[in-house]
MOPAC internal coordinates of N, CA, C and O (Angstrom, degrees):
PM7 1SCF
backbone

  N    0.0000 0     0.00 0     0.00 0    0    0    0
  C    1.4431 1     0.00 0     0.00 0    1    0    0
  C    1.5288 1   108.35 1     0.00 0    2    1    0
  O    1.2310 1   118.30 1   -39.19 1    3    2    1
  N    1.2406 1   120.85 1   140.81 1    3    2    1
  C    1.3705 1   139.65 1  -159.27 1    5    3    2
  C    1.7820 1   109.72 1  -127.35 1    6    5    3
  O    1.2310 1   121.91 1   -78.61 1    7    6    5
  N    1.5747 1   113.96 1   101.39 1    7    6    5
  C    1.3660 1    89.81 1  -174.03 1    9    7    6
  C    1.5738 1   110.92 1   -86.74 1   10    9    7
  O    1.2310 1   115.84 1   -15.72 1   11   10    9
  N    1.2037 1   125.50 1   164.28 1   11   10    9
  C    1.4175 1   123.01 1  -160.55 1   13   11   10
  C    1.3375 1   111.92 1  -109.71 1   14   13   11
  O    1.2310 1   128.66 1   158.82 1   15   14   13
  N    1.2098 1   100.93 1   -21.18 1   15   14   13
  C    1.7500 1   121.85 1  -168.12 1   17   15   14
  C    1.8481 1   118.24 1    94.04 1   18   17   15
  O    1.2310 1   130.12 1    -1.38 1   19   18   17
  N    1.0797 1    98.09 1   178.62 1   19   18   17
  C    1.4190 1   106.16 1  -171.47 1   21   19   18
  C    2.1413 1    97.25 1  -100.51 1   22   21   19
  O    1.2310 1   137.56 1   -33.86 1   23   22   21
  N    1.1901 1    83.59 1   146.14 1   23   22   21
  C    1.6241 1    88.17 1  -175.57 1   25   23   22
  C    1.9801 1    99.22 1  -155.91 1   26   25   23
  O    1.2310 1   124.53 1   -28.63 1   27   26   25
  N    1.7524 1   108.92 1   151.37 1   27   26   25
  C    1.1546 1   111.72 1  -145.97 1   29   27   26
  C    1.3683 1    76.41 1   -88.99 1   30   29   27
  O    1.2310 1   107.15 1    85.31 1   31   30   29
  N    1.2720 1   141.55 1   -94.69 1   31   30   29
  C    1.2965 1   136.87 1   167.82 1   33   31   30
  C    1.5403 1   136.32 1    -2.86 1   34   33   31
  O    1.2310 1   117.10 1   -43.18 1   35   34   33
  N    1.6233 1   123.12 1   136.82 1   35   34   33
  C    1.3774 1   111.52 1  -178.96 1   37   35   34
  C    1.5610 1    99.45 1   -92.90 1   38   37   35
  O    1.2310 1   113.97 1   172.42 1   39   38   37
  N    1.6197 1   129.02 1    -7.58 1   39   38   37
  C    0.7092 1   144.69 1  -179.17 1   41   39   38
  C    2.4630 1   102.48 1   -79.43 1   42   41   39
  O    1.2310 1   136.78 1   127.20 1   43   42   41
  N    0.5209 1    85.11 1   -52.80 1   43   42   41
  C    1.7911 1   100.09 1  -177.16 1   45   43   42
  C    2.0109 1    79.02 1   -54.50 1   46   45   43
  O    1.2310 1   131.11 1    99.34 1   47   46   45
  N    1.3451 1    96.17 1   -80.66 1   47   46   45
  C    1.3325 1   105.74 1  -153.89 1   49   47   46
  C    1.7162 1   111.70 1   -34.96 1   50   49   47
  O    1.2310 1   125.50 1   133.95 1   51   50   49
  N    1.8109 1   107.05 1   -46.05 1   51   50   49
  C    1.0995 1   106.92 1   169.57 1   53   51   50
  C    1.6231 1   134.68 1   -62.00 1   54   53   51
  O    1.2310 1   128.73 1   149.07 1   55   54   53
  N    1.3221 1   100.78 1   -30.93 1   55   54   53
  C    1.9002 1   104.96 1   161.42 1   57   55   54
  C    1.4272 1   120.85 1   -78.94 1   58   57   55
  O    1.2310 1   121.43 1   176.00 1   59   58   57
  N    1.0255 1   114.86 1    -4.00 1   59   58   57
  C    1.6263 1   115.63 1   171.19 1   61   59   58
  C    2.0244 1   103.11 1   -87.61 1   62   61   59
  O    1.2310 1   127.70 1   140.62 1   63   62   61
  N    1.1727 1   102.79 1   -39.38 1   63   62   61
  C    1.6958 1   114.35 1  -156.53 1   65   63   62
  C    1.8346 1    79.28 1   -76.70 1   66   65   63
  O    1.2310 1   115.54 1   125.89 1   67   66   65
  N    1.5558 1   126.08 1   -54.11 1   67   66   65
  C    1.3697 1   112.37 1   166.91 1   69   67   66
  C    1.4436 1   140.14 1   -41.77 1   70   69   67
  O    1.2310 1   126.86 1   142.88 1   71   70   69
  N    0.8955 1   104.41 1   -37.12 1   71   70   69
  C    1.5566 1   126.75 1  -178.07 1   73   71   70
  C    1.2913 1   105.65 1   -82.40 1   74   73   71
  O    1.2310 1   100.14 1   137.80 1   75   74   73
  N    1.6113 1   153.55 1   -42.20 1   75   74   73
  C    1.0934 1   138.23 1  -158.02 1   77   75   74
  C    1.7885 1    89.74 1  -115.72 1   78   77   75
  O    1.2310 1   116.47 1  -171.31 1   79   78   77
  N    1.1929 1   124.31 1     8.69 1   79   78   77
  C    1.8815 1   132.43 1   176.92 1   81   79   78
  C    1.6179 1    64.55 1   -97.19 1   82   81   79
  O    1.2310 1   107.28 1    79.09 1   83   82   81
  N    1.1093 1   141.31 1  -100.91 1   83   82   81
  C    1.6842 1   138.99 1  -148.18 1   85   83   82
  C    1.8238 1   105.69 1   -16.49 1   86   85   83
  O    1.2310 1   134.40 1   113.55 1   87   86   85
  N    1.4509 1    89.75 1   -66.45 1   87   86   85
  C    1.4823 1   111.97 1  -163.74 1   89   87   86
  C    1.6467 1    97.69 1   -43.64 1   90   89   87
  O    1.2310 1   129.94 1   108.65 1   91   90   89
  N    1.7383 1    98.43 1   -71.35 1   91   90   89
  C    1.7104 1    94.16 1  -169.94 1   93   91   90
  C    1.6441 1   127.33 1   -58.55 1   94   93   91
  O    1.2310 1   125.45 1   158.39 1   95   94   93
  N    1.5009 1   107.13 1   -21.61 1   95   94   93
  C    1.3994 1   118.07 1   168.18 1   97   95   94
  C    1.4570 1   104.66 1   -58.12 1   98   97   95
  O    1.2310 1   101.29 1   141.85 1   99   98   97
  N    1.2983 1   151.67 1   -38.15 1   99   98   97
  C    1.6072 1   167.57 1  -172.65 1  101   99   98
  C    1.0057 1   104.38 1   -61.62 1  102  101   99
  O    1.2310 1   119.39 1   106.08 1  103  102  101
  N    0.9508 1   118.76 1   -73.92 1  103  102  101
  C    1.8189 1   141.98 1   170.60 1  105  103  102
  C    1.6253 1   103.92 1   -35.77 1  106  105  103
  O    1.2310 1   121.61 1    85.77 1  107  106  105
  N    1.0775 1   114.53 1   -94.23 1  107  106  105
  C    1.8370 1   119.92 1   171.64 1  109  107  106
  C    1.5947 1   104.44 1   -22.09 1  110  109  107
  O    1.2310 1   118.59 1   127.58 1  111  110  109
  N    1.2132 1   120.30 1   -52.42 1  111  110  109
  C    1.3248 1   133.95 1  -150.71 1  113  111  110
  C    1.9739 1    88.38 1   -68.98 1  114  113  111
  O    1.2310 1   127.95 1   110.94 1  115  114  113
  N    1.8605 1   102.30 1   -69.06 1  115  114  113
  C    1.4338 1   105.86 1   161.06 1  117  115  114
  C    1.1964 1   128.42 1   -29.23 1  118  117  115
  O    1.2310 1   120.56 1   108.89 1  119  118  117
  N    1.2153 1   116.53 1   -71.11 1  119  118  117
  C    1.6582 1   124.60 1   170.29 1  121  119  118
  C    1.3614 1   114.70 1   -35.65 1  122  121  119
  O    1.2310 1   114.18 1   113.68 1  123  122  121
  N    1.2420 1   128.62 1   -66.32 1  123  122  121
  C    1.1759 1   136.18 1  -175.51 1  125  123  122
  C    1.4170 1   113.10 1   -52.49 1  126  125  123
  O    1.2310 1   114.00 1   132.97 1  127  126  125
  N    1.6628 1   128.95 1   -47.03 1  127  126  125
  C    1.0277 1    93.57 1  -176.97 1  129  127  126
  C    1.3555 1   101.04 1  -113.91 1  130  129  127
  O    1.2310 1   112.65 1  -123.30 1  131  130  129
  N    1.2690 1   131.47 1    56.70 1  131  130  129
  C    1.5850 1   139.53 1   119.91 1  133  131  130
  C    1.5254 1   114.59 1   -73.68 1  134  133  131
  O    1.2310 1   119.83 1   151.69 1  135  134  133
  N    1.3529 1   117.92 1   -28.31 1  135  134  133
  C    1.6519 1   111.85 1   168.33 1  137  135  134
  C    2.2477 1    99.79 1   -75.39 1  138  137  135
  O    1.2310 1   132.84 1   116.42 1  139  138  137
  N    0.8374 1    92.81 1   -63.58 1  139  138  137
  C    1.5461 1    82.79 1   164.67 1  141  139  138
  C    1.6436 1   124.09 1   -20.11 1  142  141  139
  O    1.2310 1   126.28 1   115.79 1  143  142  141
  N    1.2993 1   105.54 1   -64.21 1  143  142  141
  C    1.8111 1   113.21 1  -161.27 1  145  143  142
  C    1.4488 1    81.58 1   -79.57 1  146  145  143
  O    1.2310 1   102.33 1  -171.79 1  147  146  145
  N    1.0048 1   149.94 1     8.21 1  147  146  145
  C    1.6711 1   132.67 1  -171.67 1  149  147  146
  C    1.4552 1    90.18 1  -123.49 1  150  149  147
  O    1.2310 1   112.51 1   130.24 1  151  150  149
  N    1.6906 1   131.75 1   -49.76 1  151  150  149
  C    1.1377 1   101.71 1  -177.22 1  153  151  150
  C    1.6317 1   117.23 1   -74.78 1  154  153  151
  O    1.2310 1   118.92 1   159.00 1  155  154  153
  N    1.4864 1   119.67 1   -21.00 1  155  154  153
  C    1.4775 1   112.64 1   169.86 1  157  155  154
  C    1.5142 1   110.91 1   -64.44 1  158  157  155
  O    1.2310 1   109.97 1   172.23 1  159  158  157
  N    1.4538 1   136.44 1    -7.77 1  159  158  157
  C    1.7277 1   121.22 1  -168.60 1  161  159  158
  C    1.6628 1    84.25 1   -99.90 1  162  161  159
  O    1.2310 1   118.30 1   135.36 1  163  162  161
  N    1.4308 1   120.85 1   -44.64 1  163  162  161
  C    1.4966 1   111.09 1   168.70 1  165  163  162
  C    1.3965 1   143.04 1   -57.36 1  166  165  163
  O    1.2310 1   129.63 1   172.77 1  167  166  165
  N    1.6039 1    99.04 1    -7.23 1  167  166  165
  C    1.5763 1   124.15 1   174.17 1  169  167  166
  C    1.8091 1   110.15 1   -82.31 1  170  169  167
  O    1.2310 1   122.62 1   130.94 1  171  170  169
  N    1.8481 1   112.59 1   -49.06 1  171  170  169
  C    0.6511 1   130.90 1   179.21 1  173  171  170
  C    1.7270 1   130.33 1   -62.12 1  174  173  171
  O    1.2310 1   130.02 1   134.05 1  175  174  173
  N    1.5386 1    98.28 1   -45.95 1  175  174  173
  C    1.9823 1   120.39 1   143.46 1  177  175  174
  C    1.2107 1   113.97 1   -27.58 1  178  177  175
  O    1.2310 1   122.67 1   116.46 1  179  178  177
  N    1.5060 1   112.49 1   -63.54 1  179  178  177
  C    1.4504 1   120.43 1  -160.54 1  181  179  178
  C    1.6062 1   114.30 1   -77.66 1  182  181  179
  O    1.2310 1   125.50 1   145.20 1  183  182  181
  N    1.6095 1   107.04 1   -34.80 1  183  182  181
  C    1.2269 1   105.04 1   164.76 1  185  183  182
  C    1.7464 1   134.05 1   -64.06 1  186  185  183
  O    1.2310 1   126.82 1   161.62 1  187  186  185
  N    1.3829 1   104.48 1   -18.38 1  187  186  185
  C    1.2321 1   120.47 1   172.03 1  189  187  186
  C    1.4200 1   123.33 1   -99.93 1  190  189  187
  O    1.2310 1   116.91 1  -168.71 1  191  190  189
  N    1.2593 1   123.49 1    11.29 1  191  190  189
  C    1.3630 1   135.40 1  -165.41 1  193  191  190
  C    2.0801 1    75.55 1  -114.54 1  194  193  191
  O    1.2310 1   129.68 1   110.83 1  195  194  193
  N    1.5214 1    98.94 1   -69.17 1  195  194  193
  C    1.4584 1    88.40 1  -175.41 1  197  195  194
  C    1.3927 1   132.32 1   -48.34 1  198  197  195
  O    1.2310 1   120.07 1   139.11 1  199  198  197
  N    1.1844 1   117.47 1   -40.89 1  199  198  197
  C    1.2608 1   121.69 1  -179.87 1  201  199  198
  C    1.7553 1   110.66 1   -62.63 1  202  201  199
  O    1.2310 1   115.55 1   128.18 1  203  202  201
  N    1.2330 1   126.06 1   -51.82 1  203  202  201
  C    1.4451 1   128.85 1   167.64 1  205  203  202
  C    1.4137 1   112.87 1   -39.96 1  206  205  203
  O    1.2310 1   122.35 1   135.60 1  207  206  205
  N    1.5663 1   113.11 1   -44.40 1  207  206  205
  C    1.2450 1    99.50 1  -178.13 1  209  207  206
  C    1.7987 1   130.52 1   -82.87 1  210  209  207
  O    1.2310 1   143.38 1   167.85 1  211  210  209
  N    1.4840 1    72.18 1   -12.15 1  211  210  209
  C    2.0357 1    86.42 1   157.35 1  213  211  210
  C    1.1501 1   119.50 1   -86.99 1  214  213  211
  O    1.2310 1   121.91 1   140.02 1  215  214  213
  N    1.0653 1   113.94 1   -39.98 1  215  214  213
  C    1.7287 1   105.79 1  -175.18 1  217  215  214
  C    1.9183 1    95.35 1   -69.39 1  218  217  215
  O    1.2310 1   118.91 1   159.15 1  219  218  217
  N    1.3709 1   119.68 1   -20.85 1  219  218  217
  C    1.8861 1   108.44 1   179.96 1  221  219  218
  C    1.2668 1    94.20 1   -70.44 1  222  221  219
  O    1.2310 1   115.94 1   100.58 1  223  222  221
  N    1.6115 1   125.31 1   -79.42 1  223  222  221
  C    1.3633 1   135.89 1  -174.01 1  225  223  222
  C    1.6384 1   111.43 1     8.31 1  226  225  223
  O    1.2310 1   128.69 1   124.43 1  227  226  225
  N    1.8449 1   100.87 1   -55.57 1  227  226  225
  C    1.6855 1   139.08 1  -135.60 1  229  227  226
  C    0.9926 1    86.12 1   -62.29 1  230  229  227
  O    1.2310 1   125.49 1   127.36 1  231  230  229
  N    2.3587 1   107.05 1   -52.64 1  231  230  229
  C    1.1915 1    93.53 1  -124.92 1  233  231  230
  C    1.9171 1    99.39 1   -92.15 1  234  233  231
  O    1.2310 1   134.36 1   172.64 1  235  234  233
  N    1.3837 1    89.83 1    -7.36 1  235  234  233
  C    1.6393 1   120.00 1  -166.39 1  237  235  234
  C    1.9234 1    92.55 1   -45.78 1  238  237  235
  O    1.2310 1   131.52 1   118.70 1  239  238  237
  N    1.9821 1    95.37 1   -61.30 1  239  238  237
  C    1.4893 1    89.42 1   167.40 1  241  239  238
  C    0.8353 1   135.10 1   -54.02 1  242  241  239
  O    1.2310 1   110.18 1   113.49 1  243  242  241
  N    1.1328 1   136.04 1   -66.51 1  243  242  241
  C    1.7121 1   152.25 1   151.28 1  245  243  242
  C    1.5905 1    98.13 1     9.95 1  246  245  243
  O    1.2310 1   114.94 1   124.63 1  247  246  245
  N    1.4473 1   127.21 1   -55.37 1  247  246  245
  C    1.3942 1   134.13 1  -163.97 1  249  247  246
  C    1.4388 1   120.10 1   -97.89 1  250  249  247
  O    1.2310 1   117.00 1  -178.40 1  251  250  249
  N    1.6099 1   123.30 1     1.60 1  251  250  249
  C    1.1514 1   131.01 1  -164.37 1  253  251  250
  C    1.5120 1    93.43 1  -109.55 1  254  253  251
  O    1.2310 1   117.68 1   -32.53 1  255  254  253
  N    1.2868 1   122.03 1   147.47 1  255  254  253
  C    1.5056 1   128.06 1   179.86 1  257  255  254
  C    1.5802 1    97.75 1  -120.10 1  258  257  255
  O    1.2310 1   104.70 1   -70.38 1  259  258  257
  N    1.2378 1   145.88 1   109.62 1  259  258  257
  C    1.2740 1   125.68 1  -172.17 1  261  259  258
  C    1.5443 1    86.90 1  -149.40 1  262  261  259
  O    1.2310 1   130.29 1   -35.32 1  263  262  261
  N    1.9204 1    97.77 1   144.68 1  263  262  261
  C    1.5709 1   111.05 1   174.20 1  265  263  262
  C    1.4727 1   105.21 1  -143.31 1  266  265  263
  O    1.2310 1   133.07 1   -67.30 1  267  266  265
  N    1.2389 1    92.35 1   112.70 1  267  266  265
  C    1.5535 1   115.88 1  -175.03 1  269  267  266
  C    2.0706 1   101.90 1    53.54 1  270  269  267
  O    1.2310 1   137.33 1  -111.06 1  271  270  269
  N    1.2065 1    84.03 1    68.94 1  271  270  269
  C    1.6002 1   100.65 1  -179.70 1  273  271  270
  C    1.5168 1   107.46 1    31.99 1  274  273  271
  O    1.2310 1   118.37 1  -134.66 1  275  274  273
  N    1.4691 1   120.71 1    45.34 1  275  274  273
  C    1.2457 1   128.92 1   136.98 1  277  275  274
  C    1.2317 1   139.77 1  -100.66 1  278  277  275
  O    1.2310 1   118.83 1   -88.01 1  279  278  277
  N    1.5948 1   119.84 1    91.99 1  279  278  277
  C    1.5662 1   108.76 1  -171.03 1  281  279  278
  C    1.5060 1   116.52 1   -68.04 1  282  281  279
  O    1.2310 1   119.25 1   -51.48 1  283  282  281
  N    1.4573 1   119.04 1   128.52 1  283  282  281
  C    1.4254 1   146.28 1  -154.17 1  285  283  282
  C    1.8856 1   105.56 1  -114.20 1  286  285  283
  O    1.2310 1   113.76 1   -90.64 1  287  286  285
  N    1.1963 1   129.41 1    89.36 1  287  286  285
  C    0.9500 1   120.32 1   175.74 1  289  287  286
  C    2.0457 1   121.54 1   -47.95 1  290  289  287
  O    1.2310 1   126.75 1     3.57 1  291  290  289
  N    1.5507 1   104.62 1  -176.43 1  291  290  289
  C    1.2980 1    94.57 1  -169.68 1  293  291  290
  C    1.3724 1   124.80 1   -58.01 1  294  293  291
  O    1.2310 1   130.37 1   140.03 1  295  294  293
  N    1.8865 1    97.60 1   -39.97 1  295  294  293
  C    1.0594 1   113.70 1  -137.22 1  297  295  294
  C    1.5502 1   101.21 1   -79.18 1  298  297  295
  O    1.2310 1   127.99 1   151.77 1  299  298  297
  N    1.2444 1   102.23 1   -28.23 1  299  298  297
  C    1.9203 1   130.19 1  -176.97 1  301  299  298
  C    1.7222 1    97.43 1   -61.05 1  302  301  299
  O    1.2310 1   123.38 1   126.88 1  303  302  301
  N    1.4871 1   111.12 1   -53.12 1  303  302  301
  C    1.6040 1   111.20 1   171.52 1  305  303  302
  C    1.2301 1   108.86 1   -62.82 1  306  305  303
  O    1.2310 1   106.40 1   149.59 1  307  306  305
  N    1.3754 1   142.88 1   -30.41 1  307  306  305
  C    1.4867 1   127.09 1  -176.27 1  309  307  306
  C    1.8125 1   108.00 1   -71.46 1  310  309  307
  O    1.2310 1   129.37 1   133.02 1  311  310  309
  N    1.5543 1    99.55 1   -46.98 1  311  310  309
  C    1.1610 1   131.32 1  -179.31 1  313  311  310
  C    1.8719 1   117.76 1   -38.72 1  314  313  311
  O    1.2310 1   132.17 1   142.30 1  315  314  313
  N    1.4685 1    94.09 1   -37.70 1  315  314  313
  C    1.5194 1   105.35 1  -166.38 1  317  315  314
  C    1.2660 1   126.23 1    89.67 1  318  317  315
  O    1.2310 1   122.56 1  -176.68 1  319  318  317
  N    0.9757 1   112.70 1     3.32 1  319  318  317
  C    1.6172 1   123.59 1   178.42 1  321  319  318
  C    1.4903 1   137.47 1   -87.97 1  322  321  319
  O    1.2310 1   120.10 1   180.00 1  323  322  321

């Protein structure tokens, strides 16, 4: 609650009660979409945090030679063994 003050007019009173409904509507309006641009740069973080950690995961496989969860060096795969 916001007191507005006392004013002689119902006319005064009503352009003051307009004017500071403007103001605080601005504000919210501001606020809000500063919570906006912060949760989209934190959307955008997260999408790039994820993706890195897929493309590591990828490459982790990509580099592992394993048979029946035995890792087999190169030379053993050239080897036949």
């Amino acid at each position: 609650m916001i007191w507005l003050g006392n004013f002689v007019t119902a006319e005064d009173a009503s352009k003051n009660y307009e004017s500071k409904k403007i103001e605080f509507e601005e504000l919210v309006m501001a606020k809000s979409a500063k919570n906006v641009q912060i949760s989209e740069k934190s959307d955008q973080e997260s999408c790039v945090t994820d993706e890195f950690e897929e493309k590591s995961s990828m490459s982790v496989d990509e580099n592992r030679n394993t048979s029946n969860g035995v890792e087999e060096s190169d030379e053993e795969l050239t080897m036949g063994t």
